[in-house]
C-alpha positions in Angstrom: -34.0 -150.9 -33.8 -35.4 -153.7 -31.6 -36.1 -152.6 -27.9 -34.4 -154.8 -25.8 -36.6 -157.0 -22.6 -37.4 -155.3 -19.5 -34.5 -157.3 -17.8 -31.6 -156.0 -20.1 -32.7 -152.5 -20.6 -29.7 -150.6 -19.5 -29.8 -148.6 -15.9 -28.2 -145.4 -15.0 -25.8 -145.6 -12.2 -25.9 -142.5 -9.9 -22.7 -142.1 -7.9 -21.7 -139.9 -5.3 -18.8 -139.1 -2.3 -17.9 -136.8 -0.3 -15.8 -137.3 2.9 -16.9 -135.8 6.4 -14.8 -134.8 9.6 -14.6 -137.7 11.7 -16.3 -135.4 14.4 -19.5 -135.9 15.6 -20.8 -133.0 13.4 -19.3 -134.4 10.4 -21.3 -137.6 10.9 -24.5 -135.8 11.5 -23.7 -133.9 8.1 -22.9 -137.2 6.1 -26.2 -137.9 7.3 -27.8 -134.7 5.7 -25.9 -135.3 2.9 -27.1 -138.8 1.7 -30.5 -137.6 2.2 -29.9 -134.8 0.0 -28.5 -136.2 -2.7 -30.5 -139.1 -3.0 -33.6 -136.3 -3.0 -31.8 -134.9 -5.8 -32.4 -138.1 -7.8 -35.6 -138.3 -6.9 -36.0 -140.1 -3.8 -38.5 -138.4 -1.5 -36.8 -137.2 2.1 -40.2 -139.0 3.4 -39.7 -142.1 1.5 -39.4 -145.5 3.0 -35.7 -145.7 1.2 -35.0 -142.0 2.9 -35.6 -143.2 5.9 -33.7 -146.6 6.1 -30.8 -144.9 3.9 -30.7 -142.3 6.5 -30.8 -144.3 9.6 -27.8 -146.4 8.1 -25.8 -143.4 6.7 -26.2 -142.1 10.8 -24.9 -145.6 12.2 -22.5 -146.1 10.2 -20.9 -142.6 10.2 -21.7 -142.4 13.9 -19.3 -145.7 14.4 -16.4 -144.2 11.9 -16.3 -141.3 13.9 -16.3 -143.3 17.1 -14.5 -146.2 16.7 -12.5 -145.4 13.4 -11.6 -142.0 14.2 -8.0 -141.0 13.2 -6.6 -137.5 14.1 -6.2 -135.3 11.2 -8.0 -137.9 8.7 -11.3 -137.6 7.4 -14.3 -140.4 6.9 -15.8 -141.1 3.7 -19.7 -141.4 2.7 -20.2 -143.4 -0.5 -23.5 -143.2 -2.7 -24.4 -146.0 -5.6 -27.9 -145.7 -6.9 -29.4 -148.0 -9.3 -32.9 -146.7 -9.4 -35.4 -149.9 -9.1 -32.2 -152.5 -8.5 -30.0 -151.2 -5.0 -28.7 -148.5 -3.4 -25.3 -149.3 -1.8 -23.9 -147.1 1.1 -20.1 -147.0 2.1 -18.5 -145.6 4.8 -15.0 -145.2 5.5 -12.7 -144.5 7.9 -9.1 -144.4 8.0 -8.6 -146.8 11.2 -5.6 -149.7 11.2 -8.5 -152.5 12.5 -10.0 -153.8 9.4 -13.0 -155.3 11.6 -15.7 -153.5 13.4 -15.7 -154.8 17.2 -18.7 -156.6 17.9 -18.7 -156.6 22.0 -21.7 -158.6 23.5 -24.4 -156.0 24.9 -26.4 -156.4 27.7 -30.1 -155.0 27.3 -29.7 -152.5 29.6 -26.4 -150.9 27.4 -26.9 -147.3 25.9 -24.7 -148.4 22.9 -24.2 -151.0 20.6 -27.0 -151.7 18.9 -26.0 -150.2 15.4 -25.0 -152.8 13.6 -28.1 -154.7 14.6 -30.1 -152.1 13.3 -27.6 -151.7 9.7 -28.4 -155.6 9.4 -32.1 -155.2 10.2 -32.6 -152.5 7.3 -29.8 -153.4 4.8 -30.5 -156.3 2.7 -27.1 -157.7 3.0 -23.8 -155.6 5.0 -20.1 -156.4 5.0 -16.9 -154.7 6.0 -13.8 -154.8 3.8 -10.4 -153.5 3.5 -9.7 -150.2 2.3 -6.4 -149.6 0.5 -4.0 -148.1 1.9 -5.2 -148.3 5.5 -8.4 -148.8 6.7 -12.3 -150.2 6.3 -15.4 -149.5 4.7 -18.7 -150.8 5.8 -20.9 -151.5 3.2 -24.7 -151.8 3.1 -26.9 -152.6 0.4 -30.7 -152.2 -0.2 -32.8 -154.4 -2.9 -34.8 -152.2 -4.4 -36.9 -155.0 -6.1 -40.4 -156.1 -5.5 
């Protein structure tokens, strides 16, 4: 058997979810969770990837509980690693708008600022439709050199 080139060696996909109260607390624990499970494949809690992963997971949960929140519905945290390719982050939330509100901020504002900092960190972010009702906001990190 011939070993196929670096490029088309096949990766293992690590996938998790788990959905969170759309409370405060449950975003702080979607937070928690991301950056335990992406310790449990390996990925140091004091890792440049922990850190950025974390910092999104916290934004973007802190904005689906915010913003997205629906009475008696939950949020969503989604995981996709591809260890040395991307790690892609999703969160959910069960709100009719399909598109975050992006309200000019003055730099004196308290808020605002975390989709600026999700689009500083993430290599590429987009929000889409989630069916039946709803968005997800997804960010993805290169993990290439």
């Amino acid at each position: 058997m011939t070993s196929l080139p670096t490029r088309h060696r096949p990766v293992t996909v690590r996938m998790f979810a788990q959905r969170f109260s759309s409370t405060p607390r449950g975003a702080r624990l979607a937070r928690r969770l991301a950056l335990h499970q992406l310790h449990q494949w390996g990925v140091a809690y004091d890792s440049e990837l922990a850190d950025a992963a974390g910092l999104i997971v916290a934004e973007l949960a802190a904005n689906a509980v915010t913003h997205g929140r629906v009475p008696g519905r939950d949020c969503e945290l989604g995981l996709l690693y591809a260890p040395g390719l991307h790690l892609r982050i999703d969160v959910s939330d069960t709100r009719g708008e399909s598109r975050p509100a992006r309200a000019a901020r003055g730099p004196l504002d308290e808020g605002g600022r975390g989709l600026l900092l999700v689009g500083a960190l993430a290599s590429r972010w987009s929000v889409l439709d989630r069916v039946p009702v709803g968005k997800t906001v997804r960010a993805e990190l290169d993990l290439q050199g």
